[in-house]
N, C-alpha and C positions, 0 to 999 in steps of 0.2 A: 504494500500500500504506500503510495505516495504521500509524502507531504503537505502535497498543494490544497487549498483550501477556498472555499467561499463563504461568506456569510453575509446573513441578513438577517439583520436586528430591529427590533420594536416595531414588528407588523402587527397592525391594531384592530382589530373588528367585532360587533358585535356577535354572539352566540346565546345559545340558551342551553348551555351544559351544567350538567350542576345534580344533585340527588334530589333536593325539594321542590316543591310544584311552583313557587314564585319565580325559580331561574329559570326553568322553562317557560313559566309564563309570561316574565316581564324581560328575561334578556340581560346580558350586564357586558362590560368588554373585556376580551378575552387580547391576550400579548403574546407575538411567538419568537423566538427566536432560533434560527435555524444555521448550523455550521455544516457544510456539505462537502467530502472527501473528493476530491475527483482527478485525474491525473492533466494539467492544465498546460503541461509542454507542446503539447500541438499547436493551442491557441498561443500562448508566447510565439510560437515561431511564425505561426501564417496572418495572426493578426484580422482572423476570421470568424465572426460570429458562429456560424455553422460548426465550430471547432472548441468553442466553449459549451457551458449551462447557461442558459439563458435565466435571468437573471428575474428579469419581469414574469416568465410563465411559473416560475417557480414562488414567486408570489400571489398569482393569482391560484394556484394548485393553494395553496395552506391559506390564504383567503375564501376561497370555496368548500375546505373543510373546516375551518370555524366556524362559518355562517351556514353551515349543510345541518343533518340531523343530528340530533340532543344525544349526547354520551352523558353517562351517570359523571364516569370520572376523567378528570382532566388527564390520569393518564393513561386513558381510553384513548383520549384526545390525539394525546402525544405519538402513542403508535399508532397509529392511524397515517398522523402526517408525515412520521419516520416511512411506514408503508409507502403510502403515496411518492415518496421520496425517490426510493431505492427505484421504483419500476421505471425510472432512466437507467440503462446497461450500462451507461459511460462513471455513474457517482457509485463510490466504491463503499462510502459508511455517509452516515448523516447522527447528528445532534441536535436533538431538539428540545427544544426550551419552551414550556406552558403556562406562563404565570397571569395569576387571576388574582389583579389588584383588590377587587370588592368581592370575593370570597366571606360568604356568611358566618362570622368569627365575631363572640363577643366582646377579645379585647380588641386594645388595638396595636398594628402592627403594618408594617409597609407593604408588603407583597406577600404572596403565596405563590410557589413554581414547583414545576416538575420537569425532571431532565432526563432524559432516557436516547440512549446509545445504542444504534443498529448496525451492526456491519453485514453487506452482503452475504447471504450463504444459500446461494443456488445449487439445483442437483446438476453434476455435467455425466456424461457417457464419454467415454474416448477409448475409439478401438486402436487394437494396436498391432502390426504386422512384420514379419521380418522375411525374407528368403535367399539373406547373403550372410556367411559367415557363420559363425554359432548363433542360429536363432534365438535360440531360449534364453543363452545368457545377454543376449542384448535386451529382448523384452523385459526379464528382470532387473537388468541396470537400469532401464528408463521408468518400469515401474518406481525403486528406489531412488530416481531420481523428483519424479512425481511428489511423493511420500515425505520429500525433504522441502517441497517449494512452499514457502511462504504464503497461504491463502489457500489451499488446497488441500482436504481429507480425503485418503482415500479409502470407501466403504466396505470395498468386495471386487477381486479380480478373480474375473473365472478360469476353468483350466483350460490349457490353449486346445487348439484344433490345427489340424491338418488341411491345408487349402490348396486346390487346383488351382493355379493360375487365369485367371481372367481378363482377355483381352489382351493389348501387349503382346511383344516378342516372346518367340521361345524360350521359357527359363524356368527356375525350380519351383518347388510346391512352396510356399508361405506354413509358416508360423502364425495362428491369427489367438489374438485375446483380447477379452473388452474387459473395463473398469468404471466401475460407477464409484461416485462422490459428491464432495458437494466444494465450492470453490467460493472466496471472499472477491475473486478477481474479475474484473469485467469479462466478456466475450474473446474483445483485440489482445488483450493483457494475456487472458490464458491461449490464446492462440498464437501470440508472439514467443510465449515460455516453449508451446509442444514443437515451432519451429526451432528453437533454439536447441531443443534434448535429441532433435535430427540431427541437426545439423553436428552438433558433439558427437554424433556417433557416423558422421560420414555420410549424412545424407547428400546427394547433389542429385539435384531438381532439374532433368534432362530427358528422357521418354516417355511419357505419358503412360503410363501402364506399368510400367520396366520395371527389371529387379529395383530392389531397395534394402541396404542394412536395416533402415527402420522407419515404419510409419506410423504417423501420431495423426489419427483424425477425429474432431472434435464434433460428434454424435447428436448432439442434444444439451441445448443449455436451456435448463431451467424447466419447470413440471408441463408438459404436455397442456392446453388450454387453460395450464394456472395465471398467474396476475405476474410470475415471474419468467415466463415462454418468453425466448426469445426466438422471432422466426426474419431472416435477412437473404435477402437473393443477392447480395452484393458478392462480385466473384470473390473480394478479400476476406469474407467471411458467411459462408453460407454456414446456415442453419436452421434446424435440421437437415443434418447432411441428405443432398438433393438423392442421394441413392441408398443411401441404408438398407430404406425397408426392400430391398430387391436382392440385396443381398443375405446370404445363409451365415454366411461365415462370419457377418457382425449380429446378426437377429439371433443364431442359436448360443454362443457363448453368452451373448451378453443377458439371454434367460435365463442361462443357468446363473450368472452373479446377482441379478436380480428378478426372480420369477414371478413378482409385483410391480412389473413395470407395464409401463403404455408407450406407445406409439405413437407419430403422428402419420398419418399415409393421404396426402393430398389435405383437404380440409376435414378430414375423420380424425378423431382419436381412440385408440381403441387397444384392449388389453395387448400384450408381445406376445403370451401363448397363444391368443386365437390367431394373430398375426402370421408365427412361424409355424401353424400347421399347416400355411398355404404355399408356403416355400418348397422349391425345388433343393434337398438337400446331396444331394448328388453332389461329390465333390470335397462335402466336407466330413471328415473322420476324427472322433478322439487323437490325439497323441499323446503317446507314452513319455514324452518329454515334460518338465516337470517344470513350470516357470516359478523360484524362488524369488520373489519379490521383498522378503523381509528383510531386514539387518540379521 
């Protein structure tokens, strides 16, 4: 997580939150203060709105949720607007501040706040594939590499599978295994780390299909139709990956690490087992190869 920061202080509006039937019924004004994480080196360099948090929507987002429906408590309130917050992909954690000056208190006193800290924690999928070199021990190295990165849990890696090659030149059978977790780091962020644990291990980005020491493709960010889906057609970050579900070799591991998951296939969401009983598995086979991911 980066440094860099935003904030916006003494946003003021009327609400009707409160436990007693006068604050909902007559209203009182509500103060927010909001400190939002975001990594801001893009915007320093391009000097590009489009490359920051805009600064006004994110006022009227926590103006909207104060003047919106009556929470009992104000730090009902709080995560709420923390919520609201996070579901920009780019802001990595948010701080929010709720104080309620006229708070029904029979001495007297200056303020009353509530401060409550969110940091992103999205579910990701990332499959993971080798067919140069010792397979097993490079999926392990990058799993363990995974396992060490700052902002990233990881839940359950399943055991690998044996993969015909698809498409592409003639070359060997793949190593495949998928990993679920859940990650503090944006979409770009963690898909700048999975290029980077490539590239440490000798990837070079040359045939489109072609062997590869190791591939890191990032599956699925965030819960399927939840408030946290991320879905992007942008060639530098597609998500959900445009081909998964056609594939055996990411659909059937990654059922076995988590046999509670969903899908997305077109505009449907829909369990992964009913999913991969429609697949063609032809091709893919248990291996006896053993991926050590732990220390």
């Amino acid at each position: 997580m980066t440094g860099d920061r935003i904030e916006l202080t003494g946003l003021r509006a009327t609400g009707y939150h409160g436990v007693f039937d006068f604050e909902k019924r007559d209203g009182q004004e509500f103060v927010v203060d909001l400190i939002v994480r975001a990594d801001l080196r893009a915007a320093g360099a391009s000097d590009d709105l489009a490359d920051t948090i805009h600064y006004g929507e994110l006022a009227e987002a926590v103006h909207a949720r104060i003047t919106g429906p009556a929470f009992d408590l104000i730090e009902a309130l709080a995560d709420a607007i923390a919520a609201d917050t996070l579901r920009d992909p780019r802001i990595e954690a948010v701080e929010v501040t709720v104080h309620k000056p006229g708070a029904p208190i029979a001495r007297t006193f200056a303020d009353v706040s509530v401060t409550v800290c969110r940091a992103r924690s999205i579910p990701i999928v990332i499959a993971l594939g080798s067919n140069l070199g010792d397979r097993a021990a490079t999926l392990a190295s990058a799993i363990r590499e995974l396992r060490d990165l700052p902002g990233v849990t990881v839940d359950a890696v399943s055991p690998a599978v044996e993969t015909d090659p698809i498409g592409g030149p003639e070359q060997a059978d793949y190593l495949n295994a998928v990993l679920v977790g859940r990650t503090a780091l944006t979409a770009p962020q963690l898909l700048s780390e999975l290029h980077r644990i490539e590239a440490h291990h000798g990837r070079i980005r040359t045939v489109r299909w072609g062997e590869r020491t190791l591939d890191l493709d990032l599956i699925q960010y965030g819960e399927p139709a939840g408030p946290d889906e991320l879905r992007s057609d942008d060639l530098a970050l597609q998500v959900p990956h445009p081909r998964a579900a056609e594939r055996a070799f990411v659909v059937l591991p990654w059922l076995a690490a988590d046999p509670t998951a969903r899908i997305r296939v077109g505009d449907s969401v829909i369990p992964l087992q009913e999913h991969a009983a429609t697949l063609d598995s032809r091709g893919v086979r248990p291996s006896a190869e053993v991926i050590d991911g732990t220390r």
